[in-house]
C-alpha positions in Angstrom: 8.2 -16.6 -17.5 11.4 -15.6 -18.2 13.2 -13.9 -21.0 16.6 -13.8 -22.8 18.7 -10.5 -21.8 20.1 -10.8 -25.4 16.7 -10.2 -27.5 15.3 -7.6 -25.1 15.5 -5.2 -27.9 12.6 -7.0 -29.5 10.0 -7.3 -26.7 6.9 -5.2 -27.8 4.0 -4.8 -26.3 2.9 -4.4 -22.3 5.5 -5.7 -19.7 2.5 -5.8 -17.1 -0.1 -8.9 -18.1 -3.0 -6.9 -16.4 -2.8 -3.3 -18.6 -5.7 -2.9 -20.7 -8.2 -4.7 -18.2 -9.8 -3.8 -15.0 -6.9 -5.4 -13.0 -5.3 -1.9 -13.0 -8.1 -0.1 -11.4 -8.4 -2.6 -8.7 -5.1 -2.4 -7.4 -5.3 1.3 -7.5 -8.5 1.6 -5.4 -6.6 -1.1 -2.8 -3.7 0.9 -2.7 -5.8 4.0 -2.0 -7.9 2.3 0.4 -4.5 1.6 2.4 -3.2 4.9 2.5 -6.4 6.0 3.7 -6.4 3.3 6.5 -3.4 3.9 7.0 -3.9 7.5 7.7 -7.0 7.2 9.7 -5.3 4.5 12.0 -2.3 7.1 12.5 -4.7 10.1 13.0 -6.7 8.0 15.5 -4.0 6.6 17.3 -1.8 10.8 18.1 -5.6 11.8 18.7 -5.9 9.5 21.2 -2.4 10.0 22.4 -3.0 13.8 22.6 -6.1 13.0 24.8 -4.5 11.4 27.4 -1.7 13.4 27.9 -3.9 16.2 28.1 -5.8 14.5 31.3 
């Protein structure tokens, strides 16, 4: 899978095997689906926090 540094002015074409398919969109909506987990857990968890230092 590997490539000589010397010719690297010759590659052509896409570096990543998945660009043109639906691959790309998948691991976009994965990624955003973390974030937003991500921030929900984190919002959940100082909401929670807030609460019972308030009591």
């Amino acid at each position: 899978m590997g490539f000589d540094l010397a010719t690297v002015g010759e590659m052509s074409g896409a570096i990543f095997m998945g660009a043109g398919t639906s691959m790309s969109m998948i691991w976009f909506l994965l990624a955003v689906l973390v974030c937003l987990y991500t921030l929900w857990s984190g919002y959940k968890h100082e909401h929670d926090a807030y609460k019972k230092l308030k009591k």
